[in-house]
N, C-alpha and C positions, 0 to 999 in steps of 0.2 A: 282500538277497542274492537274484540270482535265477540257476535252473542249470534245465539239462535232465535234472540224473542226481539228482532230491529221494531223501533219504534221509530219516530222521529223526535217522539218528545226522548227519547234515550240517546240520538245520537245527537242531537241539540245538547244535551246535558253532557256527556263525555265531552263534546269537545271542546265545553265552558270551562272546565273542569284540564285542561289541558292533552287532550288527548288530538291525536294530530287526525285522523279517521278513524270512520267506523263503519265497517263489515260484516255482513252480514252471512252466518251458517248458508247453506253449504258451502265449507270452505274451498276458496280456488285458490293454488298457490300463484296464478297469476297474476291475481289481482292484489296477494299477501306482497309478495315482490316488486309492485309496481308503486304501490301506497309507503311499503317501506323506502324504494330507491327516493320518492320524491321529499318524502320527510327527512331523510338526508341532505337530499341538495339545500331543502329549506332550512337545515340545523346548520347547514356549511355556511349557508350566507348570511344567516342572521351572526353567528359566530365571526365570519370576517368580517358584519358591522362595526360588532364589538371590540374585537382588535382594531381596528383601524382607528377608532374616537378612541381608545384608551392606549395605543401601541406610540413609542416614544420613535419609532424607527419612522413615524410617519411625520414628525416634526420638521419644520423646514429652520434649518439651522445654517443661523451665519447674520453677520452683522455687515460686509461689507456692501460698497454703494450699488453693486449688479446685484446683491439679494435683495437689498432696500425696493430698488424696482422692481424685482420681480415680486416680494409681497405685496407692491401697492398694484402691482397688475391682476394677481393675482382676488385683493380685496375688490377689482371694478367689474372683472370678469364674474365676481361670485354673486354680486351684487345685478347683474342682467340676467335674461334668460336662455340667451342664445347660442349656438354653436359655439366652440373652443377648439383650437388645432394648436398644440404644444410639441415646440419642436426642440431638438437637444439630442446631444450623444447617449450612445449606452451608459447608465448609471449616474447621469447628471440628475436627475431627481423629477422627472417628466411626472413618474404615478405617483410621486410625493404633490405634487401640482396639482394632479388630477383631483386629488382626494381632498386637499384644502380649499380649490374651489367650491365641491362639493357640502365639504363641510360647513364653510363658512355662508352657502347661500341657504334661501329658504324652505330647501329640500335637505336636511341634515338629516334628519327623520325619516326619509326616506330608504328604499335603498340604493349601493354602491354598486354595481354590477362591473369589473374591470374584464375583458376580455384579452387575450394577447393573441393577435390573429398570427404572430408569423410560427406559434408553436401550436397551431390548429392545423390539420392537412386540410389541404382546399376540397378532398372531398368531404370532408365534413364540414367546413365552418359554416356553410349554408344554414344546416341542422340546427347546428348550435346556437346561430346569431336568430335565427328565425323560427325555428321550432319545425317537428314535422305532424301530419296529421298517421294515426295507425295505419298501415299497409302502403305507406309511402314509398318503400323501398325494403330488402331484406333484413328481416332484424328488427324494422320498425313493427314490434309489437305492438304498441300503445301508441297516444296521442302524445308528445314533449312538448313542456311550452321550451321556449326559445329566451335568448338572455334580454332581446329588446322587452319582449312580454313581461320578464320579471323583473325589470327595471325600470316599469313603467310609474309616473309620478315620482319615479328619482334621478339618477345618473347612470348614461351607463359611460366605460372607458374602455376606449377601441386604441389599444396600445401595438405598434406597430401598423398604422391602417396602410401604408403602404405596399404591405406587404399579403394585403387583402388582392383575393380574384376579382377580373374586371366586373361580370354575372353579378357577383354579392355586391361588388362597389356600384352595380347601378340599384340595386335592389337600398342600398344604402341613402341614396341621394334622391331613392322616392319616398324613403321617411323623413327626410330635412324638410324635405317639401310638400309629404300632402299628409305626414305623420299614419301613415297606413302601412301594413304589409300582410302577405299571407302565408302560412306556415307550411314546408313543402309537404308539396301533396294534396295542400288544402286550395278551394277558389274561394273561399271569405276572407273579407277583408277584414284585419286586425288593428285596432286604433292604439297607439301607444304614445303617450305624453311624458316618454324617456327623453330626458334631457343628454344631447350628444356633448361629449368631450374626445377626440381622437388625438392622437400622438405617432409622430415620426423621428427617426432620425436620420431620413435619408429628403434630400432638397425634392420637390414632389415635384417641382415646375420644370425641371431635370427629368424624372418621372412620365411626366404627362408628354415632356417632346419627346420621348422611345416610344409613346404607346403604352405605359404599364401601368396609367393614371387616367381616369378621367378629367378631363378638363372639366366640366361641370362642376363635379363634386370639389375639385380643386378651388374653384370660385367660391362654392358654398361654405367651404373648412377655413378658407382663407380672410375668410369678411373679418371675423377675432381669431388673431394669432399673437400666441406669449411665448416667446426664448428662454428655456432653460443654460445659462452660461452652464461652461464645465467647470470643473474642479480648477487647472490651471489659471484660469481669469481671476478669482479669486482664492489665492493663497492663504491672506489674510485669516478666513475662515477657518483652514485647516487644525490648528488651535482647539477654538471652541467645537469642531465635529470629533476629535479627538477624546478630548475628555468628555463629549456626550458618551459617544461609543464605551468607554472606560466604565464609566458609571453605568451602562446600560448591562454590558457582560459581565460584568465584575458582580451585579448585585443577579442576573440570572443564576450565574454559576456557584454563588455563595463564594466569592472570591473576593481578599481586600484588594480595595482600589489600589492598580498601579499609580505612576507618573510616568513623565517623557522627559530626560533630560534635556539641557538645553541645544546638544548638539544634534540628535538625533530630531528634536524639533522641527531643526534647521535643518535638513538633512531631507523630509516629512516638505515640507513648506518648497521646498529647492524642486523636488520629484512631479510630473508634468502630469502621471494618475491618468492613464486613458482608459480605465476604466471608470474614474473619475472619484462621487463618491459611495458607488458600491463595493470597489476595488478598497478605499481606504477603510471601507466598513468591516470589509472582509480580514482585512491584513489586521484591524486592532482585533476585533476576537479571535484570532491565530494569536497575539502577541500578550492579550490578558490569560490563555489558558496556558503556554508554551513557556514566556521568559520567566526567566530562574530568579530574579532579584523580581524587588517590589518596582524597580529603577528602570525602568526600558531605555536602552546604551546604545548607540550606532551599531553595536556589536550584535543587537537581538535583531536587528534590522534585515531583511534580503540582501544580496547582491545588487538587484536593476537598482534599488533605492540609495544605496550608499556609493554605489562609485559615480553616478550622474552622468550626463551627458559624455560622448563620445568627443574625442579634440578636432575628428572630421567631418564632427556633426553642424560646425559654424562654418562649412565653405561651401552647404547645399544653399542652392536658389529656391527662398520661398518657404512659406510657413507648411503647406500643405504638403512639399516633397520631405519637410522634415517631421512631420508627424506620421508619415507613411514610413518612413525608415525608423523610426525611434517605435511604432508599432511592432513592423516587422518583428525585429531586434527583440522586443521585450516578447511576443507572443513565443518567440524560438523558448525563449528562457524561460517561461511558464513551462512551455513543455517540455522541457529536459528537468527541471523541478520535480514534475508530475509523471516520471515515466513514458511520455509521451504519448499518454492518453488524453483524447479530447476534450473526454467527456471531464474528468476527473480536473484538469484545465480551465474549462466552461465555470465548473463552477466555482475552482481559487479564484477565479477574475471577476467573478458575477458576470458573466455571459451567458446568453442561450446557445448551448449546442450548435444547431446549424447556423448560425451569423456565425460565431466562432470556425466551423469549417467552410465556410464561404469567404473568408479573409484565410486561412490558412491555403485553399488552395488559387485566391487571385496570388497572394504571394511567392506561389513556386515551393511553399515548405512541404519537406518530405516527412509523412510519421507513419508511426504504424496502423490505426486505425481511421 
């Protein structure tokens, strides 16, 4: 709302009345600008609240005995107050976790705040996790709250925290600790009763002996820790996440429901998925908009998934050198798939960008971008 006649009983009434501010003549596009971008960010997140309590994608699906415990861990963790560190591969369901914890404790009504620090440039995630004060640095025109600030009285989720700078990760393990910080630029201290959940999927205690971890904070994260298993530990599931997915794109798209015959099932269930289950999320909306019959056949299937394992993949020593070689292997075949674009790769696989080039070049694979 913007008038020449500000009252306060006027701007009290606008924004009962749903109006997000109000502004006062003489107009300044700075200030039009500044009150627009934040009522944005605040439509953004109220909006991903609302996706995420009513979004089916965020359901934790699977009946077998590793999902069993993981929703009873999942129910004792929601049920405390305390730090959470959720560990799991790419696409095992780590911010599906996050979010159920969330949900399920006495902060539901709060908000969700999820960060993903390894797709933040470390000179920004400072900003972003902590807010800056105006004239902080170039650019900073204005005052930004920061994500801990707006996730204060809820959740926030620090996805990928390993991949956080050491500066922020100490900044990090003085709000575990004395629930204060101050926004760059600023010297007041800022109190936030943002409840932390962080996620990795790299071994941090690994981490912490190179130096790329705090040990501190390691302590700190480590007191509750929940295991996302992958996709291959339980098979089983692969079924029921199947025909969620079916249902789920078949009624966005206006699309009738497929099926999975029974070979391609087997076929589906046989497949090791190191993308896990975003990789399988991604492959059935490819296969509800693409296959040609109601019938999904072996035949509507990829390559990596139908022919299986290599015959020279049972003489390597050791589970770890065979899932590095069955990576390898399969990330080549994404990217001859996808023109051998990275980017276009990243995301048939559900990966971020740079992980995906971070494994493409410890591998030695040659592309073009």
């Amino acid at each position: 709302m913007m008038s020449g006649h500000g009252t306060i009983e006027a701007a009290v009434k606008s924004t009962k009345i749903g109006a997000y501010d109000f502004i006062e003549k003489p107009l300044s596009i700075e200030k039009v600008t500044i009150a627009i971008g934040r009522a944005l960010e605040a439509s953004r997140l109220e909006q991903e609240n609302l996706i995420l309590k009513s979004g089916e994608r965020y359901l934790l699906i699977g009946e077998s005995d590793t999902m069993k415990r993981l929703k009873e861990e999942i129910k004792s963790a929601a049920s405390s107050i305390g730090t959470v560190l959720i560990i799991g591969e790419n696409g095992a369901g780590k911010h599906v976790s996050a979010w159920s914890i969330h949900n399920l404790s006495e902060r539901t009504d709060k908000p969700f705040i999820a960060v993903n620090c390894a797709a933040i440039p470390d000179e920004l995630i400072e900003g972003e996790l902590f807010g800056y004060e105006k004239g902080a640095f170039t650019g900073a025109t204005s005052r930004k709250k920061g994500r801990f600030e707006m996730a204060n009285e809820g959740t926030i989720f620090l996805d990928g925290i390993a991949d956080m700078p050491l500066k922020v990760q100490d900044k990090v393990l003085r709000i575990l600790q004395e629930k204060v910080f101050e926004r760059v630029g600023g010297a007041k201290g800022i109190k936030t009763d943002a409840r932390v959940i962080a996620s990795t999927n790299k071994d941090l205690e690994n981490e912490a002996e190179g130096g790329r971890f705090r040990n501190e904070l390691l302590s700190a994260l480590d007191a509750s820790s929940i295991l996302v298993p992958p996709l291959r530990e339980r098979a089983e599931d692969v079924p029921l996440l199947v025909e969620h997915f079916i249902s789920e794109f078949s009624r966005e798209s206006g699309k009738p429901l497929k099926k999975v015959s029974q070979e391609a099932m087997k076929l589906l269930k046989r497949y090791i998925w190191p993308g896990n289950v975003r990789e399988l999320r991604n492959l059935i909306e490819r296969l509800v908009m693409m296959a040609s019959t109601q019938l999904i056949e072996p035949k509507d299937l990829p390559p990596y998934v139908t022919e299986g394992p290599r015959e020279d993949a049972f003489s390597i020593h050791g589970i770890k050198e065979a899932m590095h070689v069955f990576e390898k292997e399969f990330i080549i075949r994404k990217l001859e798939e996808n023109g051998w674009s990275a980017s276009k790769t990243a995301a048939a696989i559900g990966m971020e960008k740079g992980q995906l080039q971070k494994k493409i070049k410890s591998y030695g694979i040659q592309v073009g971008e």
